[in-house]
C-alpha positions, -999 to 999 in steps of 0.1 A, spaced: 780 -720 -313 744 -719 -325 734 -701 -289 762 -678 -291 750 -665 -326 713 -661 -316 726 -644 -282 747 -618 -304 718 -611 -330 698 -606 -300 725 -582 -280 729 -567 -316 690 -561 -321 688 -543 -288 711 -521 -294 698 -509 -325 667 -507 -308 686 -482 -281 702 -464 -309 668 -455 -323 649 -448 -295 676 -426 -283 674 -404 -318 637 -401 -313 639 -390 -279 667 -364 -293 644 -359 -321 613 -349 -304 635 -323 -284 650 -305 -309 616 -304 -321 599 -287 -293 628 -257 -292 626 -255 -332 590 -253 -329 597 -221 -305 620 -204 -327 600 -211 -357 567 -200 -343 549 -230 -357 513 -238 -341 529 -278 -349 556 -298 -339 582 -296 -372 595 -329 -381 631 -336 -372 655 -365 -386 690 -368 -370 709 -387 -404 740 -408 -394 742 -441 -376 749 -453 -347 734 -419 -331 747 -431 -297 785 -421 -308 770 -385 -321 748 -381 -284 780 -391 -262 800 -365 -283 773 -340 -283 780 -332 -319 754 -344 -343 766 -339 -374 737 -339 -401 699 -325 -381 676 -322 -407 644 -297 -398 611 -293 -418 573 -278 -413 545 -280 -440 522 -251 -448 533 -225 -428 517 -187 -432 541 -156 -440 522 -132 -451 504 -140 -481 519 -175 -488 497 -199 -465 512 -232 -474 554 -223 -477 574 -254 -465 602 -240 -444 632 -266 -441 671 -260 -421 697 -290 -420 719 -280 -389 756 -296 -398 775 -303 -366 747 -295 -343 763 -296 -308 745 -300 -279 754 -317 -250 740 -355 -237 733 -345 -198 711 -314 -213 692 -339 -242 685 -366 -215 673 -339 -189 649 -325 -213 661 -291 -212 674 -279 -247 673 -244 -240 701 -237 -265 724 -253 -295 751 -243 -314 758 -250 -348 790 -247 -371 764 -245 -400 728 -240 -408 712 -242 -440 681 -227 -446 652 -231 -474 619 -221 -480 592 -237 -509 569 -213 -521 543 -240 -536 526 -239 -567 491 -239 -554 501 -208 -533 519 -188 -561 488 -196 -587 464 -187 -559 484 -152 -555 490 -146 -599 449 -158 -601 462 -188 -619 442 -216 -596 460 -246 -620 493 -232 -619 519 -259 -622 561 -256 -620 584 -267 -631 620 -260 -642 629 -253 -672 658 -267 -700 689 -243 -698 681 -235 -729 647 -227 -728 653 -189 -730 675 -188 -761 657 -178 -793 680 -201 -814 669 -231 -795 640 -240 -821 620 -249 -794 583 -233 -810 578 -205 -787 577 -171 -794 600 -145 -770 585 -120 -752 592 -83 -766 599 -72 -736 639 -59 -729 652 -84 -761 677 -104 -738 666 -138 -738 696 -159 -738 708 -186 -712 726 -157 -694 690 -141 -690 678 -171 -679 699 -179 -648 709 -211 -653 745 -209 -647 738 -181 -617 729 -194 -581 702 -159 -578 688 -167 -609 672 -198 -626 647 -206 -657 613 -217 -650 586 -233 -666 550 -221 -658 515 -238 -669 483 -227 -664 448 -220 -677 435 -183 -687 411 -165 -705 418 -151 -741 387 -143 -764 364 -150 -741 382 -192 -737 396 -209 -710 430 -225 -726 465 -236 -708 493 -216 -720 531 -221 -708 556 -197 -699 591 -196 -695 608 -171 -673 635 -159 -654 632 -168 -615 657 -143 -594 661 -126 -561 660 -90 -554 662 -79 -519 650 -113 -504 623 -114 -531 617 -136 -554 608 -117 -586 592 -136 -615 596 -124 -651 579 -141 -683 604 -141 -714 585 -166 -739 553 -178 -748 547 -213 -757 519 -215 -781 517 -255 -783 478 -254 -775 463 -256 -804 430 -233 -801 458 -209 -790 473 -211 -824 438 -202 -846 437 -170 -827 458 -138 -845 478 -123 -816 500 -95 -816 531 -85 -795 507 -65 -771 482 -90 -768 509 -121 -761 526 -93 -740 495 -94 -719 491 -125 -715 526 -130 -700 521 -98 -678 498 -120 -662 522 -145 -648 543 -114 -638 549 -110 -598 569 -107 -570 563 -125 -543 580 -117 -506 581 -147 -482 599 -131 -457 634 -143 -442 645 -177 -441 646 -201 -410 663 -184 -385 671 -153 -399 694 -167 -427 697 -141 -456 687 -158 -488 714 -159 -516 703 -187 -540 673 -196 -561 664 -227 -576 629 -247 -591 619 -280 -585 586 -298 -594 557 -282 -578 577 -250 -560 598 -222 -561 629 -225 -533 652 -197 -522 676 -208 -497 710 -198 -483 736 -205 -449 753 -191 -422 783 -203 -401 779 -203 -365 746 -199 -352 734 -204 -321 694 -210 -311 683 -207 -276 661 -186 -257 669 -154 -264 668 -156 -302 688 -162 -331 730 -153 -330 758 -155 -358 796 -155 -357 
């Protein structure tokens, strides 16, 4: 009995073994053609989720491919982490053991980009920018929070804010600028949103918690001027593979604009939906 046990945890063990080295192998080629439709001067990392991946290979339906490459350039952005899960990725076990992965189909891909907060300071000429998001609350006046509102268009409620709307979302901006001739960290909260595959960025209150910000007079043009400065729009171009962005959201350290399609299919010649 003893000899049958070890013999099955050893059977066992291989086969795990198999299981794994056969995702890694399917890994690294999925890899190679994202890296060609992505344009990537690296290999992006690629994680096939389920287990056993032996059931998903033999069906040639994987159900959960996760996709993701660090510090990619689009324009002005340098470091923008680009990210797809492929759900139901389906391509076919003679083609992934040949090596040739010259196209795959998928019922539905799910695109993101992460504009980082080094990049977006570096671009606003705020070097210590930091992000973060921001209470659902943070935008209405009645919230007692210490901060004053912008003057700006007078609508600073949670509606303003985003926080209930997928294309919109409250933020929470720190960073160190000059007023009166002093270096001192302010934070802003404002209103994250798309516009034409944008992401536009618009300070609505002031936080004036620093205290050498609080011994100097300032008026609504002078705070409205020191908001203007974390004003921007920034364009990172389209998604992975052509998916048109239709949410925003913040997380610690980026901004991330993401959105799907149903029914792509990657190969040689390109990108193709429906």
């Amino acid at each position: 009995m003893k000899k049958l046990a070890i013999t099955l945890v050893i059977v066992l063990g291989l086969l795990v073994a198999a299981d794994y080295g056969a995702a890694s192998f399917a890994e690294y080629q999925v890899s190679q053609q994202m890296k060609k439709q992505l344009k990537l001067a690296e290999d992006p990392s690629v994680r096939v989720h389920g287990f056993p991946f032996l059931t998903q290979a033999v069906a040639g339906d994987y159900k959960d491919v996760e996709v993701a490459a660090k510090a990619v350039q689009a324009g002005q952005l340098k470091e923008l982490g680009v990210e797809a899960n492929l759900h139901h990725a389906r391509l076919p076990l003679n083609d992934m053991l040949a090596g040739k992965v010259h196209k795959i189909d998928v019922d539905e891909l799910v695109g993101r980009m992460k504009l980082k907060a080094s990049d977006v300071g570096r671009i606003i000429g705020i070097t210590d920018l930091t992000i973060n998001p921001a209470p659902k609350d943070a935008l209405d006046e009645s919230s007692g929070d210490g901060g004053s509102s912008s003057s700006g268009d007078g609508r600073g409620g949670t509606g303003q804010g985003g926080a209930t709307d997928s294309n919109r979302a409250a933020v929470a901006l720190d960073g160190t600028i000059g007023i009166a001739g002093t270096n001192v960290r302010v934070k802003v909260i404002a209103v994250l949103s798309l516009l034409n595959g944008q992401l536009k960025i618009e300070p609505k209150k002031l936080d004036l918690a620093d205290r050498s910000l609080s011994e100097i007079p300032m008026g609504d043009v002078f705070e409205e001027s020191i908001l203007q400065q974390f004003t921007t729009t920034l364009d990172p171009g389209m998604l992975p593979f052509e998916v048109t962005p239709t949410a925003v959201r913040v997380e610690r350290g980026a901004l991330v604009m993401e959105g799907k399609a149903d029914n792509v299919t990657i190969g040689p010649g390109g990108v193709s939906t429906g």
